[in-house]
N, C-alpha and C positions, 0 to 999 in steps of 0.2 A: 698648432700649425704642423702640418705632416713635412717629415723630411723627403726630398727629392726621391733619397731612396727607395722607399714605400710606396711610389706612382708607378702602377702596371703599366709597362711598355706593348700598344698594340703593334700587333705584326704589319710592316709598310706594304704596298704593292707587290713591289719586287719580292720578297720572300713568298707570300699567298702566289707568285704565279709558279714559283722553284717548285714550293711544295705541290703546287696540282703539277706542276711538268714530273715529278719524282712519280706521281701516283699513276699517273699515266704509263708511263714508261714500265713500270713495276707489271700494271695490267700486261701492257704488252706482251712483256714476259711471260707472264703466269698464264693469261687463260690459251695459247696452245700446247702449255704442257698439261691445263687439268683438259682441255681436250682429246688428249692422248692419252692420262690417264682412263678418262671415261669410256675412250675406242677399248682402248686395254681389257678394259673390267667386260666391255662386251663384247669381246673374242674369248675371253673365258668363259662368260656365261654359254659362248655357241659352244666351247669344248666340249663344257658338260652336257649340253644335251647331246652333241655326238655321240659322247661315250656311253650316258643311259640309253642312247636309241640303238647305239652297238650291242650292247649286252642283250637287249632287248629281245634283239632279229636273233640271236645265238640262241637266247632260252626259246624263242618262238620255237627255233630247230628242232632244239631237244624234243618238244612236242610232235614235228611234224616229217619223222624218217630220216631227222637230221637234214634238212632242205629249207632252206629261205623262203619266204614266200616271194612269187612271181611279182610283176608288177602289176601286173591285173588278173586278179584271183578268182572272178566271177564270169571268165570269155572275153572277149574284145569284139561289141558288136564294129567296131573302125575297121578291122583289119580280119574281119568276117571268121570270127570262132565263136560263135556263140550258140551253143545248142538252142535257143529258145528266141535264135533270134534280135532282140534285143536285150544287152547285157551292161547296163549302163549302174554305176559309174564308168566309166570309162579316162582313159589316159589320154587327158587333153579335154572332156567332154565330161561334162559330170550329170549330166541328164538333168530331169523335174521333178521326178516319183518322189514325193518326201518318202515313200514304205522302201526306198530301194535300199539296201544292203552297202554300209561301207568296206568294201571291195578291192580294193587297192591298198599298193604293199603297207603303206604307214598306216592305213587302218584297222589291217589285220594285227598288224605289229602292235596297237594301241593299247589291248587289253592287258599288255605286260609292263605298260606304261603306265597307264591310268592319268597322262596327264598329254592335253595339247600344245602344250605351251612348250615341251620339248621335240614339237615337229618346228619350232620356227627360230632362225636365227635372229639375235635379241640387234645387229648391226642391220638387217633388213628391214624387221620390224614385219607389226601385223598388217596382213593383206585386210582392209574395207571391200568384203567380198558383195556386199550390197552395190560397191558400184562397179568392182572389177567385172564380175560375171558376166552382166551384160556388154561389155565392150565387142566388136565383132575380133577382135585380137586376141580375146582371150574364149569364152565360151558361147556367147553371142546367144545366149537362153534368159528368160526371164529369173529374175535373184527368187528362191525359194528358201523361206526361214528355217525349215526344218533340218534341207543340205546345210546348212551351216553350224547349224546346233549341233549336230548329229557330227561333223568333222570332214563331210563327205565334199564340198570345196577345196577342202585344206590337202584332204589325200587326193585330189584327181588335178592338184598342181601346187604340189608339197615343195617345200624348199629344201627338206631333208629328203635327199634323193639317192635312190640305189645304184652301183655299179652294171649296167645296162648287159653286158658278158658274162653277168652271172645268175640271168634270169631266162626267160623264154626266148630272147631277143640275142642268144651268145650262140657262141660254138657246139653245135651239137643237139640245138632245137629240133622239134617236129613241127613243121606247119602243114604236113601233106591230108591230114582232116579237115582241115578252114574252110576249102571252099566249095560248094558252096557254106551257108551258114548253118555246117549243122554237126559241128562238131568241136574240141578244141586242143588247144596247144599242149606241147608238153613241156617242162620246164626241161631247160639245155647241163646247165652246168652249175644248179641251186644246191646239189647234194655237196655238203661239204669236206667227203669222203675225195672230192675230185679236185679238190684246189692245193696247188701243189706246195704254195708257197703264202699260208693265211695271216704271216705275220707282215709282207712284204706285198699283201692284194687287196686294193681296198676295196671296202663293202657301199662305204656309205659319202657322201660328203653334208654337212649342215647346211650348204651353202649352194645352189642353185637359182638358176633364172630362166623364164620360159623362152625367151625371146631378144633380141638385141636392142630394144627399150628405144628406138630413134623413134621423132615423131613420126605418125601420127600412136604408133603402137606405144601404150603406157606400161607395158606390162612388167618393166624394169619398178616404174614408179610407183605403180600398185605394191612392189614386192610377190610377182608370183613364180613362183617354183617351177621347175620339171618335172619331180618326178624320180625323175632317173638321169643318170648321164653316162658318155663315154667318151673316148680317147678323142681331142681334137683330128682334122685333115688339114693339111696344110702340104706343101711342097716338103719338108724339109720331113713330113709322115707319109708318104705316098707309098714306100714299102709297106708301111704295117694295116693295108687297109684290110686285110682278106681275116676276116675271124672267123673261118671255117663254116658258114653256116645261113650267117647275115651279112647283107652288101652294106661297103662302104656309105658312110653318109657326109657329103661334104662339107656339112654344115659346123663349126664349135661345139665342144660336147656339151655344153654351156655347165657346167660347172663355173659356178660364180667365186670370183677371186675379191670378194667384196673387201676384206677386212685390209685396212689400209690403203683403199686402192685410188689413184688419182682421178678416176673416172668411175660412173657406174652403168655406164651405159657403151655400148659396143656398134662395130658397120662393119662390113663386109668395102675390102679394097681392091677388089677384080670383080670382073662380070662373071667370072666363071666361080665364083665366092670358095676361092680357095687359101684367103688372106681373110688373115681377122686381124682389125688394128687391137691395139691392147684394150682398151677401153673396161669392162668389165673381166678382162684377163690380168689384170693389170695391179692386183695385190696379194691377199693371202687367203685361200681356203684350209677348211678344217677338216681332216678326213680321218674314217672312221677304219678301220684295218679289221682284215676276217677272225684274228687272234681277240678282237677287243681294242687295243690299245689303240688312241687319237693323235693325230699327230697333226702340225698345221703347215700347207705346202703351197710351192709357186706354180705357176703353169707348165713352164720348161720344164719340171723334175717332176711332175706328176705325169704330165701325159707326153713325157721325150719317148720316139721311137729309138729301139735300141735291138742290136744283132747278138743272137741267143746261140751261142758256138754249138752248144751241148745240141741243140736241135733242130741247127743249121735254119733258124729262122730268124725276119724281123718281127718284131713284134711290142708291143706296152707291156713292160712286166710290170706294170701296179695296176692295171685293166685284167690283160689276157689269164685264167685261170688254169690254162694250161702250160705253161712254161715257167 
């Protein structure tokens, strides 16, 4: 006969519901921190490709008179420089030609990369250019396998995007051959003989978005890039709109603040769209510096307008390359 002792006690109700409420509770806990672990890991991962794409554009230099490449390196049949007419990829417009040439700044930049996977922020993720391209919001062309193969999608609405003031498009451009179409730009302020201040300028940010993502425009949701960016407009930047060369744009420089951010998508709060709610403003980019080094910034401190004693102007000192 077995002593009392020796009879395994099962566990009653009451205990079986403590322990599942314990493990519950426990989850609770746990999966928003490995959630933010996880964001974590991939704001790192966007760092480093900032900084390989920084290094990158710099050796490019070295190559190239010490000059960055432009943002569109082959004419802009859009904005009518094109010796031949049409000169597509283009900025915003990536054309059909499978034979066309990758063109644009991060695909010139690519051969010192050798890898695509460092034009895309690991918190955006890849763009399905099969379905984006066709959208009328984003390129509104039939998807072509070879632009894709080839990177030539990825560069004509890159998410790793250039400082817009230090390329064709800044202080100190030529556009007086453009029109008609039979001529082209010349880069403004790419030499970097000219930047006054390349630890304190940024070059590049990992983090971009083409568009303000409300419906019916997906293009937040695809993940598509700009390109390029510059200094927001707003009431509280109205001073610093004059970059000696090119007119204000009242638009977001869209610079995407993706990393952490409570929203990922953005609207315009006047009619006159000189108010951007936070929405894709509204966490943390990773930005790439003319010295190299990466640094990760808010909205306010990257693109604050700010009054420049020494030369009695307003202006963005982590934009403008001149002051």
């Amino acid at each position: 006969m077995r002593s009392t002792s020796s009879i395994r006690r099962a566990f009653t109700l009451i205990e079986l519901l403590v322990v599942i409420a314990i493990i519950a509770i426990l989850a609770a806990i746990l999966f928003p921190v490995f959630a933010q672990a996880r964001a974590s890991a991939r704001a790192i991962s966007c760092v480093s490709n900032v900084k390989q794409f920084s290094l990158a554009t710099l050796m490019y230099a070295q190559d190239f008179d010490e000059r960055i490449p432009m943002i569109d390196n082959n004419g802009s049949t859009s904005y009518g420089c094109c010796p031949a007419g049409v000169c597509y990829p283009d900025w915003g417009h990536a054309g059909t030609d499978p034979n066309e040439p990758n063109a644009m700044f991060t695909g010139v930049v690519q051969p010192y990369i050798k890898s695509t996977a460092a034009n895309i922020c690991p918190e955006i993720g890849q763009t399905n250019w099969k379905t984006a391209i066709s959208s009328p919001y984003v390129d509104g062309e039939p998807y072509v396998s070879a632009l894709d193969s080839k990177g030539i999608y990825n560069a004509a609405y890159c998410q790793m995007a250039v400082n817009i003031l230090l390329t064709e498009f800044g202080p100190g451009s030529n556009w007086s051959s453009c029109q008609p179409k039979t001529g082209i730009y010349s880069a403004g302020q790419g030499a970097m003989a000219q930047w006054q201040r390349p630890a304190e300028l940024m070059m590049l940010t990992g983090d971009s978005v083409w568009s303000e993502g409300i419906a019916p425009d997906p293009s937040a949701q695809f993940g598509i890039g700009n390109t390029s960016v510059w200094p927001k407009y707003d009431a509280s930047s109205i001073k610093c709109t004059d970059w000696g060369g090119y007119g204000a744009d009242v638009y977001p420089g869209w610079t995407w603040y993706v990393h952490r951010a409570t929203s990922r998508y953005g609207h315009f709060e006047n009619a006159t769209k000189t108010a951007f709610n936070l929405g894709i403003n509204s966490g943390i980019a990773n930005i790439g510096f003319c010295d190299g080094h990466v640094k990760a910034m808010r909205v306010n401190a990257l693109e604050s307008c700010q009054f420049n004693s020494a030369a009695n102007v307003w202006t963005y000192p982590f934009f403008d390359p001149r002051y």
